[in-house]
SEMI-387378 format. One record per residue (C-alpha): y, z, x. Coordinates in Angstrom, 2 decimals, m for minus. Each point is the difference from the previous one (the first is absolute). Example, Ala and Ser with C-alpha at 12.3 -4.5 7.8 and 13.67 -1.06 7.14 Angstrom:
SEMI-387378
<r><c2>m4.50</c2><c3>7.80</c3><c1>12.30</c1></r>
<r><c2>3.44</c2><c3>m0.66</c3><c1>1.37</c1></r>
end
This chain:
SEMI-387378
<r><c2>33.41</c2><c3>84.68</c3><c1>2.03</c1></r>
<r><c2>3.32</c2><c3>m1.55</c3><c1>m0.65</c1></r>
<r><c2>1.85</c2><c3>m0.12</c3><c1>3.21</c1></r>
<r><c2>4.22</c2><c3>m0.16</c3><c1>m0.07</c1></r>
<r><c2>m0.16</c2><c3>m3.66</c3><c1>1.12</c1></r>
<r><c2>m2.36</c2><c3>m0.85</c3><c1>m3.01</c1></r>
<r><c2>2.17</c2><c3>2.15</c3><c1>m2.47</c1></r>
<r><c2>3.18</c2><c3>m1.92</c3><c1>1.69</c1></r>
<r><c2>m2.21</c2><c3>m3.46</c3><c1>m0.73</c1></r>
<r><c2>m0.54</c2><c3>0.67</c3><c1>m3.51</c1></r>
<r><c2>3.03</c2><c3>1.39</c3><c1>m1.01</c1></r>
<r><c2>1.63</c2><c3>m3.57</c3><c1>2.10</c1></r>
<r><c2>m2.40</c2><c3>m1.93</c3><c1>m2.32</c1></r>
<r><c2>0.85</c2><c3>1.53</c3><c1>m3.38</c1></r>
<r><c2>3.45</c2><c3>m0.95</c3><c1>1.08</c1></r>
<r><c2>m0.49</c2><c3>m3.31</c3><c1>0.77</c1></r>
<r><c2>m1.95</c2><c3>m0.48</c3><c1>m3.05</c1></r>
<r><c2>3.00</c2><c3>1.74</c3><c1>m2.33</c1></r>
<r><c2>2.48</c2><c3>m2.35</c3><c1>1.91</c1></r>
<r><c2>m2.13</c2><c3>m3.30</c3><c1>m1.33</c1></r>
<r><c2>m0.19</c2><c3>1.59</c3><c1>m3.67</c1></r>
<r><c2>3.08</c2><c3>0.55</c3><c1>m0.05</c1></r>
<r><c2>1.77</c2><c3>m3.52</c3><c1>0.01</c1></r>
<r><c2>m3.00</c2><c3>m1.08</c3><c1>m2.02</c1></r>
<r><c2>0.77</c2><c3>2.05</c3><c1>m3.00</c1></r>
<r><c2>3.54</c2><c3>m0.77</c3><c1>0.51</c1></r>
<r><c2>m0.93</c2><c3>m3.47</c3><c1>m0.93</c1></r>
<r><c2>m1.61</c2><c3>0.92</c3><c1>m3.12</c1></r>
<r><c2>3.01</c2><c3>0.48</c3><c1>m1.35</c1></r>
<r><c2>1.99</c2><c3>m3.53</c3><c1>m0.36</c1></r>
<r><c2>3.17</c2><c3>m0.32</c3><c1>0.47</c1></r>
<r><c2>2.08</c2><c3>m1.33</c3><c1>m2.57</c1></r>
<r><c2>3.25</c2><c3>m2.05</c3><c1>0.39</c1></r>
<r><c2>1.95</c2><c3>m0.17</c3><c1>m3.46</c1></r>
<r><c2>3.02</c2><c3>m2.18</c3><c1>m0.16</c1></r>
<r><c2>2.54</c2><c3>m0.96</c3><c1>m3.31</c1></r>
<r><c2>3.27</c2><c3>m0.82</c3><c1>m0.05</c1></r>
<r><c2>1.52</c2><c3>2.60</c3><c1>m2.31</c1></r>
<r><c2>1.90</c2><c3>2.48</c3><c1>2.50</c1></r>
<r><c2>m0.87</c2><c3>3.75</c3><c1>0.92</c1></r>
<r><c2>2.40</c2><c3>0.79</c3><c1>m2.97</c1></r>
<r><c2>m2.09</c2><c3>m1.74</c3><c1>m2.61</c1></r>
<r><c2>m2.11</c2><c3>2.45</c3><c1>m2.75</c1></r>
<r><c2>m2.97</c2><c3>m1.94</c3><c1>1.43</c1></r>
<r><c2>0.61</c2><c3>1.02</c3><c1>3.39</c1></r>
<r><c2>m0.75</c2><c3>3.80</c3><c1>m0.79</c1></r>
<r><c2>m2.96</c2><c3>m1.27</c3><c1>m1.89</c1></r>
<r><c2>m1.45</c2><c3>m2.01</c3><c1>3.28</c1></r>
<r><c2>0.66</c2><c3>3.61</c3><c1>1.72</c1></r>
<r><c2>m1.78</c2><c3>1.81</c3><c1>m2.61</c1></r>
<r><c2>m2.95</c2><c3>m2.61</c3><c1>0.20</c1></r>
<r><c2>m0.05</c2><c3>0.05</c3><c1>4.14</c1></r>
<r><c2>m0.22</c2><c3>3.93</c3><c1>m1.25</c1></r>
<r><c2>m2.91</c2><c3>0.10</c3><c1>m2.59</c1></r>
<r><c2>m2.35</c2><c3>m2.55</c3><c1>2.69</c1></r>
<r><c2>0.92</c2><c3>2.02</c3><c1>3.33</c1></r>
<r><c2>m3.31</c2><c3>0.81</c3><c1>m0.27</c1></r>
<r><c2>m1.59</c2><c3>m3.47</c3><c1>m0.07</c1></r>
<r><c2>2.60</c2><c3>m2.19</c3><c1>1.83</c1></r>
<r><c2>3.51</c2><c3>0.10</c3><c1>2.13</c1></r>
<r><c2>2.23</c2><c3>m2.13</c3><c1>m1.73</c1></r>
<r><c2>3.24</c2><c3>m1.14</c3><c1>1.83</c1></r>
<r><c2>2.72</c2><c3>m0.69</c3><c1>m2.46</c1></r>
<r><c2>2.78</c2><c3>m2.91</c3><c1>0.53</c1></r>
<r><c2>2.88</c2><c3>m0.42</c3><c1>m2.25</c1></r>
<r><c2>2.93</c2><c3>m2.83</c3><c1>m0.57</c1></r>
<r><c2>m2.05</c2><c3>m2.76</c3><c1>1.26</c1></r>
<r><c2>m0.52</c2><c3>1.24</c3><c1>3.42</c1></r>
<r><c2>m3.47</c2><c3>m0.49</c3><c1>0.88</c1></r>
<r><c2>m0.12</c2><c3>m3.12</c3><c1>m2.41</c1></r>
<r><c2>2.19</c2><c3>m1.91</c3><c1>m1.32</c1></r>
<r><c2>m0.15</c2><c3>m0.98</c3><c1>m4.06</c1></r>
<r><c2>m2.41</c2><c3>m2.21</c3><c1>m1.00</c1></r>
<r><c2>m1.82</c2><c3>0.44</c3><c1>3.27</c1></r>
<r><c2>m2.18</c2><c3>2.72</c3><c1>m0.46</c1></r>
<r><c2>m3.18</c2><c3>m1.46</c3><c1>m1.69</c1></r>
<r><c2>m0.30</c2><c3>m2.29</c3><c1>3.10</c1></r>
<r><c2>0.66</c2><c3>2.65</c3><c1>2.55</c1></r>
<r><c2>m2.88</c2><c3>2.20</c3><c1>m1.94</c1></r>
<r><c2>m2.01</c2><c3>m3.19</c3><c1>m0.08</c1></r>
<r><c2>0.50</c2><c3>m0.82</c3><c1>3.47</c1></r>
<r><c2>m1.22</c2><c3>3.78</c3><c1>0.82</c1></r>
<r><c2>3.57</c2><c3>1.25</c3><c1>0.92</c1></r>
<r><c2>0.58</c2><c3>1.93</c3><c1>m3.31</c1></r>
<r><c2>m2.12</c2><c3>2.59</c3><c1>m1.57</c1></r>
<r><c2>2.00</c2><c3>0.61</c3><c1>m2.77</c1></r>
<r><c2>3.54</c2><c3>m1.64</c3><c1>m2.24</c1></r>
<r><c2>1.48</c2><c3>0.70</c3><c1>m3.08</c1></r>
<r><c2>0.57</c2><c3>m3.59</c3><c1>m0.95</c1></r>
<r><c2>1.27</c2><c3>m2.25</c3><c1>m2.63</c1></r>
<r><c2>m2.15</c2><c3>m1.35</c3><c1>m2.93</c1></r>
<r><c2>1.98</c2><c3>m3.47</c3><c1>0.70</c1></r>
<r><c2>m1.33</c2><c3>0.04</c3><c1>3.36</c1></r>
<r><c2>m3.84</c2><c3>m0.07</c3><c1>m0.64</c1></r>
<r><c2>0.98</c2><c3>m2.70</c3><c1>m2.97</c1></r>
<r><c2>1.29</c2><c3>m2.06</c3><c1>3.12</c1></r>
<r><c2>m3.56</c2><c3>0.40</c3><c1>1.03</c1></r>
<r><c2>m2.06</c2><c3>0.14</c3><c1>m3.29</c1></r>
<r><c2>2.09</c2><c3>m2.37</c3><c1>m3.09</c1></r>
<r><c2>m1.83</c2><c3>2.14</c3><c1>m2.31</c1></r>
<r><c2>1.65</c2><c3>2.77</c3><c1>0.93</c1></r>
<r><c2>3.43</c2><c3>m0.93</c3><c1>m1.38</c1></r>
<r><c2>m1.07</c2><c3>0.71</c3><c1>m3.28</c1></r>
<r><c2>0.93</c2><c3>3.97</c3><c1>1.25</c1></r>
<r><c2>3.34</c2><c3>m0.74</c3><c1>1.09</c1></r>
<r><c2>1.14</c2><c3>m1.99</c3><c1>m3.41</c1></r>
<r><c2>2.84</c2><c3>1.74</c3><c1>m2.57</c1></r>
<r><c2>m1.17</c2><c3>2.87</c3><c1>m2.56</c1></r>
<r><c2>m3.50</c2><c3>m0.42</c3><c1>1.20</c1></r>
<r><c2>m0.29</c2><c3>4.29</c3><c1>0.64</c1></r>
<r><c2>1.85</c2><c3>1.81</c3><c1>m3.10</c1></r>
<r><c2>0.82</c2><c3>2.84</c3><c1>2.67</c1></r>
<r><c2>m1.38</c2><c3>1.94</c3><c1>2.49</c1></r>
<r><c2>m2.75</c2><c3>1.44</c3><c1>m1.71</c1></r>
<r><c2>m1.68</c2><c3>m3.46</c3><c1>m0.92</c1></r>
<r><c2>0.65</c2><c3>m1.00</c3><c1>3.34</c1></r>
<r><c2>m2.21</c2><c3>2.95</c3><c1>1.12</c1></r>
<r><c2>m2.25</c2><c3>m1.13</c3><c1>m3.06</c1></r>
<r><c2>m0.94</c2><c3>m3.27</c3><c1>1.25</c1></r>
<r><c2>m0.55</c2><c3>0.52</c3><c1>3.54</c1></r>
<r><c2>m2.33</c2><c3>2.74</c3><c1>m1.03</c1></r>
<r><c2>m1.94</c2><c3>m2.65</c3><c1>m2.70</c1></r>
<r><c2>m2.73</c2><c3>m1.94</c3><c1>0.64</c1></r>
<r><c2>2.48</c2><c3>m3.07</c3><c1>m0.47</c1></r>
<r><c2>1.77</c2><c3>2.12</c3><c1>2.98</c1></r>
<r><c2>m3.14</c2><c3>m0.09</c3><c1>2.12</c1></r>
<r><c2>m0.27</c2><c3>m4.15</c3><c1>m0.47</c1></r>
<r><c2>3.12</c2><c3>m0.38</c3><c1>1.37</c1></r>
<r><c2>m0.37</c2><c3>2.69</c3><c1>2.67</c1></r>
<r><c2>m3.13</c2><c3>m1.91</c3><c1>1.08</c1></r>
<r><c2>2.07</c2><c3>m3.02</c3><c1>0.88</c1></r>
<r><c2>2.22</c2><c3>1.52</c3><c1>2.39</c1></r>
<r><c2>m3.46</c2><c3>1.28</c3><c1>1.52</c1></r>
<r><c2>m2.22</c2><c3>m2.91</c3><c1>0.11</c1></r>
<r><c2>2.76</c2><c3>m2.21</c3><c1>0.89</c1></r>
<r><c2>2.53</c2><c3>1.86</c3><c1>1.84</c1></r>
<r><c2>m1.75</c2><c3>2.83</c3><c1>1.81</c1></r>
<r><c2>2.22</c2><c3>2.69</c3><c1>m1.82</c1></r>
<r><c2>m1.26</c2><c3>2.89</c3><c1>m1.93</c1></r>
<r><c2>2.46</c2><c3>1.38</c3><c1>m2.88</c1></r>
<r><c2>0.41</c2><c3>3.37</c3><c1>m0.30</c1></r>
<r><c2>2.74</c2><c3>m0.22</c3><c1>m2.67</c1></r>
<r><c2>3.05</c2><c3>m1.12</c3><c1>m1.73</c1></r>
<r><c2>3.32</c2><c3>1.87</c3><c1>1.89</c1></r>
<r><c2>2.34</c2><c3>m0.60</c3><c1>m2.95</c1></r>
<r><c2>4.13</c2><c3>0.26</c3><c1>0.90</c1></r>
<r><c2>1.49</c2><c3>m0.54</c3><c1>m3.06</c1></r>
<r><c2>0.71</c2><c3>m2.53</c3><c1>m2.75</c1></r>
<r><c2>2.60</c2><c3>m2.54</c3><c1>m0.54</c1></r>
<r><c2>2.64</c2><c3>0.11</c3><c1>m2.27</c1></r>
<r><c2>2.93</c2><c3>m2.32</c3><c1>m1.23</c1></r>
<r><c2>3.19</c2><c3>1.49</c3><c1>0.58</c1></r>
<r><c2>3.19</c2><c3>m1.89</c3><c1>m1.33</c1></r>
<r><c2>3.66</c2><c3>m0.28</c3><c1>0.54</c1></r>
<r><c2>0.90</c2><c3>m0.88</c3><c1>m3.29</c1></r>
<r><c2>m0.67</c2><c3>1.19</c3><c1>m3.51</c1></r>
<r><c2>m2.19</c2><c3>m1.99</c3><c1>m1.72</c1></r>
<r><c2>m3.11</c2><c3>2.26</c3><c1>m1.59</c1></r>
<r><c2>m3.21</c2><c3>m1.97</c3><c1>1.02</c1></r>
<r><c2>m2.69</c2><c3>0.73</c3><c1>m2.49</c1></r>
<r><c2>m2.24</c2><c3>m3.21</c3><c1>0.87</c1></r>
<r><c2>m0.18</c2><c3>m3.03</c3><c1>2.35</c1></r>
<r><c2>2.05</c2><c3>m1.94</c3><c1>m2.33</c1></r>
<r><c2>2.65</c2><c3>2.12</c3><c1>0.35</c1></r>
<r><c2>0.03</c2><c3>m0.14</c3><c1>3.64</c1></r>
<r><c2>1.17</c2><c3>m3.45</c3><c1>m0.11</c1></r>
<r><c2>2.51</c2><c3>m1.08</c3><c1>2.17</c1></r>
<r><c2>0.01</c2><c3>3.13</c3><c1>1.94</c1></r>
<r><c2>0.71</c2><c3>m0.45</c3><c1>3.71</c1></r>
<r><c2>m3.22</c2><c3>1.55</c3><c1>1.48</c1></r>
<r><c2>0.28</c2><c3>0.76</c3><c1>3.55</c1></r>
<r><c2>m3.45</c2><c3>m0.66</c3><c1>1.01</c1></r>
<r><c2>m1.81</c2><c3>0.22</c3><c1>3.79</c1></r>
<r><c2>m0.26</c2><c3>m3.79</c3><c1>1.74</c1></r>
<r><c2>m3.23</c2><c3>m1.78</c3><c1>m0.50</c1></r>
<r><c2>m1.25</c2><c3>m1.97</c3><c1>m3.17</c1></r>
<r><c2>m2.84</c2><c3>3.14</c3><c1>m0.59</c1></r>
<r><c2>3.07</c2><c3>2.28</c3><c1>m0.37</c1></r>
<r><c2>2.56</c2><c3>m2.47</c3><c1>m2.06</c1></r>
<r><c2>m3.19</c2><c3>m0.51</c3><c1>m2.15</c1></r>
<r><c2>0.30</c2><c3>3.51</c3><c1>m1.22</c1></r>
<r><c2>3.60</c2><c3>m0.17</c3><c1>m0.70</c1></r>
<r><c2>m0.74</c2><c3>m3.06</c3><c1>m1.99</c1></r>
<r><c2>m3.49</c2><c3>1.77</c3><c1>m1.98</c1></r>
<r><c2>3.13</c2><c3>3.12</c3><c1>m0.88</c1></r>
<r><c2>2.07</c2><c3>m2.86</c3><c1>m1.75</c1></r>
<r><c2>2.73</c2><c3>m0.22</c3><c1>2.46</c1></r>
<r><c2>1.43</c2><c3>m2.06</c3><c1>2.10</c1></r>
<r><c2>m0.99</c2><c3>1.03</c3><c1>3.68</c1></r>
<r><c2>2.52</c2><c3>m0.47</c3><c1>2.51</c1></r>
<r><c2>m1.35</c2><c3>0.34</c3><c1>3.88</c1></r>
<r><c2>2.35</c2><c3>2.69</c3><c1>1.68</c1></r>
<r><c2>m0.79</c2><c3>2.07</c3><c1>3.65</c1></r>
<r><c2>m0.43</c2><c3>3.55</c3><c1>m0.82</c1></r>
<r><c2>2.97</c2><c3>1.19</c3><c1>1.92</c1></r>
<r><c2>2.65</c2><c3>m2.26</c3><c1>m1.85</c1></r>
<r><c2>m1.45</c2><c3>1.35</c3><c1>m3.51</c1></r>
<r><c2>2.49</c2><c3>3.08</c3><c1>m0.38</c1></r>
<r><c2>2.95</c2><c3>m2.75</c3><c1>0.77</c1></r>
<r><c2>m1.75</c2><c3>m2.61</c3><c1>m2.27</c1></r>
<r><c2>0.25</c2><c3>2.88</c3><c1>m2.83</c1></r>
<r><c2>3.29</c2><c3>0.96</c3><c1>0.62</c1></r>
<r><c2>1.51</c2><c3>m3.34</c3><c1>m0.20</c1></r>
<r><c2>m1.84</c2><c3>m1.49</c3><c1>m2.68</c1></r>
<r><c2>m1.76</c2><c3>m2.53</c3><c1>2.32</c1></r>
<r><c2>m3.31</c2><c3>1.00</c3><c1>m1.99</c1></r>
<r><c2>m0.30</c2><c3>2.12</c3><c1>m3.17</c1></r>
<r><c2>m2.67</c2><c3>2.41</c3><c1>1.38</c1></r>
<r><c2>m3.07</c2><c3>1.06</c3><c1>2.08</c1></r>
<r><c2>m3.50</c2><c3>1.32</c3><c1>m0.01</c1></r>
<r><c2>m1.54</c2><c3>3.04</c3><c1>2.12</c1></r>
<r><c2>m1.72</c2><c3>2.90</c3><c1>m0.28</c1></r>
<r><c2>2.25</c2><c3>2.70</c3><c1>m0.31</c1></r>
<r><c2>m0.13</c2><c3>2.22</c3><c1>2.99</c1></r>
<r><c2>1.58</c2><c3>m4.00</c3><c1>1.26</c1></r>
<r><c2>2.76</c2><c3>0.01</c3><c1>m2.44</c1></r>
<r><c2>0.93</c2><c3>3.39</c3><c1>1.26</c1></r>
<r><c2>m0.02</c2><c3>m0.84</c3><c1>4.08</c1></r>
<r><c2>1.99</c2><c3>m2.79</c3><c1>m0.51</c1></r>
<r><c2>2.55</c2><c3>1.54</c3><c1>m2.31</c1></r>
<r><c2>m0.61</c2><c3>m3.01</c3><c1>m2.42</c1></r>
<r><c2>0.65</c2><c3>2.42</c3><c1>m3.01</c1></r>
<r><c2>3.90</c2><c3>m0.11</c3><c1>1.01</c1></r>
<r><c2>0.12</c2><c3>m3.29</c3><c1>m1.16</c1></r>
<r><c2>m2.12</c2><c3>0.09</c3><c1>m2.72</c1></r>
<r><c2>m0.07</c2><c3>0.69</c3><c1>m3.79</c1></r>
<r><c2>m3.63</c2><c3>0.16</c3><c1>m1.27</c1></r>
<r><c2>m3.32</c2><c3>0.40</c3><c1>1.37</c1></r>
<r><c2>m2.85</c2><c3>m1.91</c3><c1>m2.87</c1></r>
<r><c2>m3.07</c2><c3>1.72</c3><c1>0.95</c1></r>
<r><c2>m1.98</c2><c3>m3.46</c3><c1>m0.34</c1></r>
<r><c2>m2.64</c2><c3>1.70</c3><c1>2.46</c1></r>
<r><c2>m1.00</c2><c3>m3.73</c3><c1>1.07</c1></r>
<r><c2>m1.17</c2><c3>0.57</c3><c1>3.13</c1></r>
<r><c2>m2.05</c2><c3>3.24</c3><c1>1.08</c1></r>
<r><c2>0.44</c2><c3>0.10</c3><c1>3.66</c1></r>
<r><c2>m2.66</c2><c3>0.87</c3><c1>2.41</c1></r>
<r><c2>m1.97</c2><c3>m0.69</c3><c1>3.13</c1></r>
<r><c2>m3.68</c2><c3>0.57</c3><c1>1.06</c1></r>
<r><c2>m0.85</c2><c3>2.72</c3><c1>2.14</c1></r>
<r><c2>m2.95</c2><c3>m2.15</c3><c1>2.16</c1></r>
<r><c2>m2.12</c2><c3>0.79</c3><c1>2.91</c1></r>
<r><c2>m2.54</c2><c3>m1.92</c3><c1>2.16</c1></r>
<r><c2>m2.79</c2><c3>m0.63</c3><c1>m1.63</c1></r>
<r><c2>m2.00</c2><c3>m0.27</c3><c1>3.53</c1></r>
<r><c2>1.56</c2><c3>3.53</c3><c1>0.59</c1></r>
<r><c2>m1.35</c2><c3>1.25</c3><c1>m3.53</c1></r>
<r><c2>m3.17</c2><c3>m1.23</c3><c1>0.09</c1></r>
<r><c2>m0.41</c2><c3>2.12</c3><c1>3.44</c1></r>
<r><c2>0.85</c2><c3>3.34</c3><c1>m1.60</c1></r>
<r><c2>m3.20</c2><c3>1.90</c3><c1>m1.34</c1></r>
<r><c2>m0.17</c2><c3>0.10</c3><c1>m3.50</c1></r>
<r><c2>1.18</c2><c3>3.47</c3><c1>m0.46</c1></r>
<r><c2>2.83</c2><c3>m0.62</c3><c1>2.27</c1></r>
<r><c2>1.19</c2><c3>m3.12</c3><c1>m2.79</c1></r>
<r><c2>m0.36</c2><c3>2.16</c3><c1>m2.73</c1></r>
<r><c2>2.28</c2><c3>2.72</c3><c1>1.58</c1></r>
<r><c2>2.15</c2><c3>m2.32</c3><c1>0.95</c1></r>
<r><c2>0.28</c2><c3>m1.82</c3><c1>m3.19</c1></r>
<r><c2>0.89</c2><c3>2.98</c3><c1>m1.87</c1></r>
<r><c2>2.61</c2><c3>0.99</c3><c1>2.10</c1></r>
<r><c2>1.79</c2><c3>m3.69</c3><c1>m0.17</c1></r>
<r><c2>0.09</c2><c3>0.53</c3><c1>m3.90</c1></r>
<r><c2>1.40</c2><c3>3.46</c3><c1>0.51</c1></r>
<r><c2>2.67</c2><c3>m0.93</c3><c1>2.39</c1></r>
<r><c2>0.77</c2><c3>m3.29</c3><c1>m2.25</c1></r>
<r><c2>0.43</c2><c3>1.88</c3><c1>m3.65</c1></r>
<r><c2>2.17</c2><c3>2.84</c3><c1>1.94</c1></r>
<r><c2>2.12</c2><c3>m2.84</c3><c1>0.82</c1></r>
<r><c2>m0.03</c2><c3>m2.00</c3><c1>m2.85</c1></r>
<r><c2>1.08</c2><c3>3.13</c3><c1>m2.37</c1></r>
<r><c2>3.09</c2><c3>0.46</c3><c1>2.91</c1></r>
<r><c2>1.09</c2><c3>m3.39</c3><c1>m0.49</c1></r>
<r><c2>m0.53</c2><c3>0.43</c3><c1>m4.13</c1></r>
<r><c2>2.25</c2><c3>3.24</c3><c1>0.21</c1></r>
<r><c2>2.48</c2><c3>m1.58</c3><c1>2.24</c1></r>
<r><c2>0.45</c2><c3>m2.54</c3><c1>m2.44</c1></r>
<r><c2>0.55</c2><c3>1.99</c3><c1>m2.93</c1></r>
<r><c2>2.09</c2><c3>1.64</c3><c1>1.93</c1></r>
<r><c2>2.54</c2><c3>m2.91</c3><c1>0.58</c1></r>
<r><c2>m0.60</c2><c3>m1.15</c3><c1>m3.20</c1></r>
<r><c2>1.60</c2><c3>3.29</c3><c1>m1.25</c1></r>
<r><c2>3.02</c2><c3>0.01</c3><c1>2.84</c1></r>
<r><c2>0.85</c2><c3>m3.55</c3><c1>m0.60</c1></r>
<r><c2>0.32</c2><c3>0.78</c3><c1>m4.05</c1></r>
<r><c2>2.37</c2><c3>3.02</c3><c1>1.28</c1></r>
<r><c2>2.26</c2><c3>m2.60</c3><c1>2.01</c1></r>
<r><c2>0.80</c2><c3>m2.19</c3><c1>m2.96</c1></r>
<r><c2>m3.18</c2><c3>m2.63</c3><c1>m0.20</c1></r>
<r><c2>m1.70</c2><c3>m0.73</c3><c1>m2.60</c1></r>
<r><c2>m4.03</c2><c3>0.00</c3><c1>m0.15</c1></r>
<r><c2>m1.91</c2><c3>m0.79</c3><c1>m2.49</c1></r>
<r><c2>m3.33</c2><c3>m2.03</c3><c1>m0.55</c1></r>
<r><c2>0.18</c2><c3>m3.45</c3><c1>m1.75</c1></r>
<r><c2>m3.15</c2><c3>m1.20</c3><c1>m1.86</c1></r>
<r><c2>m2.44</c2><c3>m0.36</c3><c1>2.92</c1></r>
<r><c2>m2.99</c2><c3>m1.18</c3><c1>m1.74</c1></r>
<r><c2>1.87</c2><c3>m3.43</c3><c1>m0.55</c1></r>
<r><c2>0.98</c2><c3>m0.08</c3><c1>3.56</c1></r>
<r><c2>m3.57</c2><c3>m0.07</c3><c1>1.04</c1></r>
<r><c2>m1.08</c2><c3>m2.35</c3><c1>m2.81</c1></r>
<r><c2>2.47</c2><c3>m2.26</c3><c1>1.53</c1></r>
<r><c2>m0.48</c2><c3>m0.01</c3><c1>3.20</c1></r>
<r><c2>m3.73</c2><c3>0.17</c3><c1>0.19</c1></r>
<r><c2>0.21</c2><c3>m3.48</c3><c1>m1.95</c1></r>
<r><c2>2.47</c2><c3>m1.24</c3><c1>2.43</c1></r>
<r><c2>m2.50</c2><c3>1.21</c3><c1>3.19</c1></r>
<r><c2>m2.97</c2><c3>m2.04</c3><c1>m2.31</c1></r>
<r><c2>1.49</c2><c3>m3.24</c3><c1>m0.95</c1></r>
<r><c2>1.17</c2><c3>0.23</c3><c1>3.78</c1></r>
<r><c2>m1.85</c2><c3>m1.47</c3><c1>3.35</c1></r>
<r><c2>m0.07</c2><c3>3.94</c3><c1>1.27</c1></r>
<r><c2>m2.58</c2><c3>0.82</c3><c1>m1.79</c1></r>
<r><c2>m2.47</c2><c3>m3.01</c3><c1>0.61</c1></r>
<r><c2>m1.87</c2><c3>2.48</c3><c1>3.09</c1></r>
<r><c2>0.07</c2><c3>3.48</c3><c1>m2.50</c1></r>
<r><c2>m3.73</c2><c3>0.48</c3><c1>m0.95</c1></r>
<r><c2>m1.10</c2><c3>m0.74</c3><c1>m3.02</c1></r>
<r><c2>0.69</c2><c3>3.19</c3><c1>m2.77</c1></r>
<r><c2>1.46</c2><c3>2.53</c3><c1>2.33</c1></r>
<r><c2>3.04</c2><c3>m0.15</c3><c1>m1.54</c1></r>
<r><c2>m1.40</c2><c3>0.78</c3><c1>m3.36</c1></r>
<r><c2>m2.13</c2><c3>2.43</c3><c1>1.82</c1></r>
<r><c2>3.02</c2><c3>2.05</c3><c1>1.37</c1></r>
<r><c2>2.05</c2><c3>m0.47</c3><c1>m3.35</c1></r>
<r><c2>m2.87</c2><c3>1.46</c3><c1>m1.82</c1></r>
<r><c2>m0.06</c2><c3>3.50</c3><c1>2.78</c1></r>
end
């Protein structure tokens, strides 16, 4: 017969043994700290929050924008160091890491975003993603594209090809990897901070500039500007990466859910960042710029012989750029 105190014992048990499950299948579910530095603002900010969405059911992630977790550059340490789960992070930052890698972050190496997207998701794609994993301890997930660079100019010259850029006052990043790439358009690259560029255009101190865009329009450069030459030279993205300790945890059905909803968060933002661009493209023609686009196939002809006959591409591997020419 089952006596109060042994119906009071049992229930006390069952209790006890809830309160240990509990916490255990908590920790089932990892927790995932995310950190960029591209603010709360940024298109790819609402497509972290639709990721942390889409996975609720497989992990917490904890998302940190504008550098605060992690400053730039720092994140592939941090997540190799086991304070950092997950980073959206620059291709130039694993090619710190991995030479080879620099071969992705060279001029009119991606045609746009859709041969970006093409690539990654090659088996060329999958050589390179196995370097960041064998030698980095980052898994991919994919390509977070934010826009392509364009020359915009203060005077009228029409560009058609590098020749014609001659001359031209470039304002270019600092660095020689950057003031390469002003060289490989057939200008002359002139070093300028970012925040002096509006005054540089305005007084003639340099003849023009190159951003996506969505930059052109933040910074009010098209005030000061006459032309935009959609040269497309430089598709501009990052890599969306987690830890590949933390990946190779996950079951396999929790990768594969997980996986597919990284490429659905990533197009959705990719196509906002394509409309927003057309977009501007469109409003800037309305305020008085002209756009048009010069012959781009020469552009890459030249500058892919400038990256070849140059010391920057002694660490690419051998037929990967013909490979992604060829997507």
């Amino acid at each position: 017969m089952i006596n109060r105190r042994t119906l009071m014992g049992a229930v006390a048990g069952a209790a006890l043994m809830l309160g240990v499950a509990t916490p255990l299948m908590a920790q089932d579910k990892p927790t995932l700290r995310f950190s960029a530095v591209f603010s709360e603002q940024d298109i790819r900010a609402d497509m972290m929050k639709m990721l942390a969405e889409k996975v609720s059911g497989i992990a917490d992630m904890q998302l940190y924008y504008g550098g605060n977790l992690f400053k730039q550059t720092t994140e592939i340490i941090a997540i190799q160091r086991g304070n950092l789960e997950m980073g959206n992070v620059s291709p130039q930052d694993i090619a710190t890491q991995i030479p080879a890698f620099s071969i992705l972050t060279s001029a009119y190496l991606f045609r746009d975003a859709e041969h970006l997207k093409a690539f990654f998701a090659s088996d060329a794609g999958a050589e390179m993603k196995a370097m960041a994993e064998d030698q980095l301890g980052i898994h991919i997930l994919g390509p977070t594209y934010f826009g392509t660079r364009q020359v915009g100019l203060r005077i009228d010259k029409e560009i058609n090809t590098p020749e014609d850029m001659a001359g031209v006052k470039l304002r270019m990043p600092g660095g020689d990897a950057w003031q390469f790439l002003g060289k490989a358009l057939g200008a002359n690259p002139t070093p300028m901070a970012y925040a002096e560029v509006y005054t540089g255009l305005q007084t003639g101190a340099i003849d023009g500039q190159d951003n996506p865009l969505p930059n052109v329009e933040n910074m009010k450069f098209y005030e000061v500007m006459k032309q935009i030459v959609q040269t497309s030279h430089l598709v501009g993205y990052d890599l969306l990466v987690i830890s590949q300790k933390v990946w190779d945890e996950m079951s396999e059905e929790d990768r594969s859910a997980f996986e597919a909803a990284a490429d659905e968060a990533i197009a959705w933002s990719t196509a906002e960042h394509l409309k927003r661009e057309e977009e501007l493209a469109s409003s800037f023609e309305e305020q008085g710029l002209k756009i048009y686009t010069p012959d781009v196939d020469a552009f890459r002809a030249y500058a892919q012989k400038m990256y070849l006959d140059s010391d920057l591409s002694s660490d690419w591997p051998e037929g990967m750029l013909e490979r992604i020419n060829a997507m």
